[in-house]
ZAMARGU-4260 file (C-alpha; in steps of 0.2 Angstrom, whole numbers, plus 5000, padded with zeros to 4 digits):
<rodrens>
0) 4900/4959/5043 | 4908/4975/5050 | 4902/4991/5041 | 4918/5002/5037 | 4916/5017/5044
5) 4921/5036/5036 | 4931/5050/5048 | 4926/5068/5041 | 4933/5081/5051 | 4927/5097/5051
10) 4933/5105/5068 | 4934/5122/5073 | 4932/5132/5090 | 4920/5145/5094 | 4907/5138/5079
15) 4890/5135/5083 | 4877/5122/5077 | 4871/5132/5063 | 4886/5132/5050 | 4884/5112/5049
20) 4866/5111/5041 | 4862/5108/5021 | 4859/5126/5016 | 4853/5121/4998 | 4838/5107/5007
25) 4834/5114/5022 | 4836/5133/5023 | 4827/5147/5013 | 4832/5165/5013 | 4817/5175/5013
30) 4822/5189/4999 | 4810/5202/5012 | 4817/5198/5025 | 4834/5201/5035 | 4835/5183/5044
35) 4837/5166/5039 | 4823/5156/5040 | 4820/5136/5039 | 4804/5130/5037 | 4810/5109/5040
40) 4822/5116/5056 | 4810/5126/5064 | 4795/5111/5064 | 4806/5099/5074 | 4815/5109/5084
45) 4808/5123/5093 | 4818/5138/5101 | 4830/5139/5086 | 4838/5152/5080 | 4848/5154/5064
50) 4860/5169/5056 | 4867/5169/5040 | 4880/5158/5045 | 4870/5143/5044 | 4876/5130/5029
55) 4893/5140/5027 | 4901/5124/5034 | 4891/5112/5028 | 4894/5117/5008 | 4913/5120/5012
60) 4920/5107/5023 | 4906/5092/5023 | 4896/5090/5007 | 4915/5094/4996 | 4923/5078/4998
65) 4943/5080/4997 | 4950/5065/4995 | 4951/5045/4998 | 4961/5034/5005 | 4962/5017/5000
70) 4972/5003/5011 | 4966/4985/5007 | 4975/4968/4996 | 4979/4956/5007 | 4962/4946/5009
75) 4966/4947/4988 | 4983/4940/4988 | 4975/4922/4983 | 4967/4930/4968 | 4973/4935/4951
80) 4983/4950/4952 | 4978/4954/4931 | 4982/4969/4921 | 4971/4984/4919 | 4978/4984/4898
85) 4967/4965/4898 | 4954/4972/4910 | 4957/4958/4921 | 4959/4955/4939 | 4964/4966/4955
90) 4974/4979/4943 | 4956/4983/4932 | 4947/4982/4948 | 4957/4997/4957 | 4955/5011/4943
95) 4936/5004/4940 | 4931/5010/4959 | 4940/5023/4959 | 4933/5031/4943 | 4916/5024/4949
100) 4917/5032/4967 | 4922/5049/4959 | 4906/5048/4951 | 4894/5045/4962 | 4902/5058/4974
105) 4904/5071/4961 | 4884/5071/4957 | 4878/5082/4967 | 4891/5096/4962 | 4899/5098/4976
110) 4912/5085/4976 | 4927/5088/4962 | 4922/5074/4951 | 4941/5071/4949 | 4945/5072/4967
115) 4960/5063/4973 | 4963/5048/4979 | 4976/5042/4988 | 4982/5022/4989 | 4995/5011/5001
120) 5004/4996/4995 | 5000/4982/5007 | 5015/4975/5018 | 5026/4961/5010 | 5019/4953/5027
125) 5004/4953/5022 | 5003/4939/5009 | 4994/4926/5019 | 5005/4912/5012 | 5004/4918/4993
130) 5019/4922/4983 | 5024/4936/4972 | 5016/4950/4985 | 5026/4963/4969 | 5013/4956/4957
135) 5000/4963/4968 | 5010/4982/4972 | 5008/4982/4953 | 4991/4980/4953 | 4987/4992/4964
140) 4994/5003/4953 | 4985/4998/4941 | 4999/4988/4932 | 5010/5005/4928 | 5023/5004/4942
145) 5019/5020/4949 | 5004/5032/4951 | 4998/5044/4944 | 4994/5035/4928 | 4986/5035/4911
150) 4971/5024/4921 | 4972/5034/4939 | 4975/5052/4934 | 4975/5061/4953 | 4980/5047/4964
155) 4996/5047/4975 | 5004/5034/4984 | 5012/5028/5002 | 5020/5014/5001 | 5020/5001/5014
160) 5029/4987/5008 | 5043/4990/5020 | 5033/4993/5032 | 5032/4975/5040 | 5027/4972/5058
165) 5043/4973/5065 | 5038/4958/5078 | 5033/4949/5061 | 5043/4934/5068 | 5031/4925/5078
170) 5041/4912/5086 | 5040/4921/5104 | 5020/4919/5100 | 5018/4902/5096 | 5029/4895/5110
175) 5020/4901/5125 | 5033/4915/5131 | 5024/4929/5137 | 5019/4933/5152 | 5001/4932/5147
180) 5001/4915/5138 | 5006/4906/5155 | 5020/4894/5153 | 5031/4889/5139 | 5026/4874/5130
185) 5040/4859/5133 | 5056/4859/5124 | 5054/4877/5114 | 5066/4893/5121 | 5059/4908/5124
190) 5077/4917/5123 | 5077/4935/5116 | 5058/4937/5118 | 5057/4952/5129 | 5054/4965/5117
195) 5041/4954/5107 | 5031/4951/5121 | 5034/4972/5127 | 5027/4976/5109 | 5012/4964/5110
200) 5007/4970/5128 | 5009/4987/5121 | 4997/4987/5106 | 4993/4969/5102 | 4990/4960/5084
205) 4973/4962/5075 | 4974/4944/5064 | 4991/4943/5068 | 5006/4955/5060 | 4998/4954/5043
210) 4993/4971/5050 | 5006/4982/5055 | 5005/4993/5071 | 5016/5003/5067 | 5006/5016/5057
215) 5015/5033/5058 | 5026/5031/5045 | 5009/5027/5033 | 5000/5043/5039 | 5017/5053/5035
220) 5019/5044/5019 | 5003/5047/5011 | 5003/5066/5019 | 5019/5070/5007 | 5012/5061/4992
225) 4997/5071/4994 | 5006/5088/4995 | 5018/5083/4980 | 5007/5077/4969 | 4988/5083/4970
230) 4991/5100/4983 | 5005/5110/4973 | 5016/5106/4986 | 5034/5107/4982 | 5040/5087/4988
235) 5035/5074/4973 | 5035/5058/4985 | 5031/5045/4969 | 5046/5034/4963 | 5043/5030/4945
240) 5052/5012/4947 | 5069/5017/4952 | 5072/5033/4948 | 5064/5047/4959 | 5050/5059/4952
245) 5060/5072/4963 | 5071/5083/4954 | 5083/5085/4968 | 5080/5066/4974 | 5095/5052/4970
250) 5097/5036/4974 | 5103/5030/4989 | 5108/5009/4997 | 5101/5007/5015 | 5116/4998/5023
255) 5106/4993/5036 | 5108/4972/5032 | 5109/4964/5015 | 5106/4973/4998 | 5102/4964/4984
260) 5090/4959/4967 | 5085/4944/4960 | 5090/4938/4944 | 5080/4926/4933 | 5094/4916/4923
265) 5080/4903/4915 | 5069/4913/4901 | 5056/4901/4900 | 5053/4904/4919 | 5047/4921/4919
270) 5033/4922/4929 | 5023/4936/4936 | 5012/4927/4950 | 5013/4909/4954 | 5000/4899/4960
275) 5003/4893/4979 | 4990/4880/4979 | 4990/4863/4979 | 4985/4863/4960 | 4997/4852/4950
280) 5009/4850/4964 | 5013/4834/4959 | 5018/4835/4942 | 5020/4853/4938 | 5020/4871/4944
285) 5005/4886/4938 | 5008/4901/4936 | 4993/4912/4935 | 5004/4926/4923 | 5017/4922/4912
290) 5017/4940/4907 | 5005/4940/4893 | 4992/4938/4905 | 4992/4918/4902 | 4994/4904/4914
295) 5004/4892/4911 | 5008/4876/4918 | 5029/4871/4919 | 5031/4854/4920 | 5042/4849/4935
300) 5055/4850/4942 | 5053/4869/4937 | 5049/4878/4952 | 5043/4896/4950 | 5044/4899/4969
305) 5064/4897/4967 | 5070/4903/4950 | 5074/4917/4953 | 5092/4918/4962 | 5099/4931/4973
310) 5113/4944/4969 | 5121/4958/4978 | 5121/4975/4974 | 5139/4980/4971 | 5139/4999/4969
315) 5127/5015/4965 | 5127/5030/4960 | 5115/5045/4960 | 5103/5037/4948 | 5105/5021/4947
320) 5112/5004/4955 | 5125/4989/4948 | 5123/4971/4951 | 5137/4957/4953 | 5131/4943/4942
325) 5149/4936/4942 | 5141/4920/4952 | 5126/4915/4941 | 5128/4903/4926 | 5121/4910/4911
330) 5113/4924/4903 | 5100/4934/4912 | 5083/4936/4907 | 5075/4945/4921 | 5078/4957/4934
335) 5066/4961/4951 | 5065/4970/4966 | 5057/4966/4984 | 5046/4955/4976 | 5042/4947/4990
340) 5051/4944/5009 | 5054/4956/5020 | 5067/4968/5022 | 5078/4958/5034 | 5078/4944/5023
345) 5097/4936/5023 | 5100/4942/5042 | 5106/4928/5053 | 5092/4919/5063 | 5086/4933/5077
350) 5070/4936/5089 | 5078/4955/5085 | 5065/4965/5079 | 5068/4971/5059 | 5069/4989/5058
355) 5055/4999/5050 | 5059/5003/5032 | 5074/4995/5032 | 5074/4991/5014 | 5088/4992/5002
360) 5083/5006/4991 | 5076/5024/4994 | 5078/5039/4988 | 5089/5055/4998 | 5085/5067/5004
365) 5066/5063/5001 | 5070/5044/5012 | 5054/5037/5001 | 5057/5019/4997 | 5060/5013/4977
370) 5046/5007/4972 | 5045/4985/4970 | 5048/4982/4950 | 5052/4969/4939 | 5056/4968/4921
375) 5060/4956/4907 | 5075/4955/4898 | 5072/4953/4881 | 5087/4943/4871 | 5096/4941/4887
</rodrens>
């Protein structure tokens, strides 16, 4: 199994070795005398010389961890998503590490034993064939919505949801048509595949586009939510479900394809994550969350990958959006946002590329996406 591997940059010009040793283990100051001396150093290495300089570096920039950045879920989609309030699942996992990892970095002293911590919602890509990829965006927030948190004081957030591989499509792939697969396989059209088979020359697919190449707009991202909200920068980049932590922020509709909610119009349905196995398939459908952290099994011909229906968002204004339910039959008991899919979904069949964060909802001028949510609408 791979080792995961830990970038600490400490660079500077015009700095020599000396800066970057442990000053507290391996140098001593001799009280008598002017220079620095290191017993450990000068045994192994001959013809050294050190100044006072040496372990300024090391006990500023090295040993003082700043921060984490965590990116990860997808391999977890299959699992229960839970609630950090039950201690169960993905959502108690996340604010367990990361209280965990403050403290084991923090004992030496050096290291701010609340340091921050920064986390990215995995792509709605990124599923692996599971549904409700929202429930798990909720628990990586540890089952609040948003970050910070009660359970993950100090964290900050870049989403990635809309952040899909915008080659996701992998028709073009699977039938043959680039120049380095050879020749099409019979019968299939390879019309439109230009630019899919450009991208994939370009920078190709690590285990297909469940990992996005596209990664500037995740290192911008998680940039700003670190200024906002753990460096006393002046841009808060957290969405606390629809509305914008930013004073100045309001909400805005990306016109780019097809806006739109779904609606649940079926009480009994309400389901936070669905089981996509081939568990019950003949006579009913689980579902791993009913809410109360319960499964539940709805006998057929309930359908929890289906329930919920569509509508359009028919106007805005600075904080908040309005939905035509004019179409559905019913009350409505739920209400849900990029739960799942892709921001494209509802565009006409294409081998077109679907535009990076090109989802429905942001906020203006900070152009950070709403973040995914669903509530439960009690007496509907």
């Amino acid at each position: 199994m791979p080792m995961p591997y830990v970038l600490i940059v400490a660079a500077m010009g015009a700095i020599t070795f000396d800066p970057h040793l442990q000053d507290h283990m391996v140098l001593q100051r001799e009280p008598a005398v002017a220079s620095w001396t290191s017993n450990e150093t000068s045994a192994r290495c001959k013809n050294v010389t050190l100044d006072e300089t040496a372990g300024t570096w090391y006990a500023e920039r090295v040993v003082p961890l700043k921060g984490f950045v965590w990116y990860q879920g997808e391999n977890d989609m299959g699992h229960v998503f839970g609630n950090v309030a039950q201690n169960r699942g993905y959502a108690c996992e996340v604010p367990a590490m990361i209280a965990e990892w403050r403290t084991l970095f923090s004992t030496s002293g050096a290291t701010d034993p609340n340091v921050p911590f920064g986390l990215v919602t995995i792509a709605n890509g990124g599923t692996e064939g599971h549904p409700d990829v929202g429930g798990m965006h909720l628990a990586q927030m540890g089952s609040y919505g948003a970050i910070p948190n009660p359970a993950m004081p100090n964290t900050f957030l870049g989403h990635a949801y809309d952040l899909d591989d915008p080659f996701s499509n992998q028709t073009c792939w699977e039938n043959s048509c680039c120049p380095d697969q050879g020749t099409p396989k019979p019968g299939k059209t390879c019309d439109g595949c230009d630019g899919f088979c450009d991208a994939q020359a370009g920078t190709q697919f690590y285990i297909g586009p469940i990992h996005p190449r596209a990664k500037e707009l995740f290192g911008s991202r998680l940039a700003m939510a670190a200024l906002g909200n753990v460096s006393g920068g002046e841009l808060i980049m957290t969405f606390k479900t629809m509305k914008s932590s930013w004073e100045n922020d309001r909400v805005i509709v990306n016109p780019y394809w097809d806006s739109h909610v779904d609606i649940l119009t079926n009480a009994s349905l309400f389901c936070l994550q669905a089981n996509q196995s081939t568990e019950h398939v003949d006579t009913a459908t689980l579902c791993k969350d009913n809410g109360e952290g319960m499964e539940e099994v709805f006998p057929m011909p309930a359908n929890l990958l289906t329930t919920w229906k569509t509508v359009h968002i028919a106007s805005k204004n600075a904080t908040s959006i309005s939905a035509d339910v004019s179409s559905l039959a019913g009350s409505v008991y739920g209400v849900r946002y990029m739960w799942g899919g892709s921001c494209c979904d509802g565009r006409p069949p294409t081998s077109d590329p679907c535009p990076v964060a090109s989802c429905p909802l942001k906020g203006a001028p900070s152009a950070y996406p709403a973040n995914p949510f669903v509530a439960k609408i009690v007496n509907g």
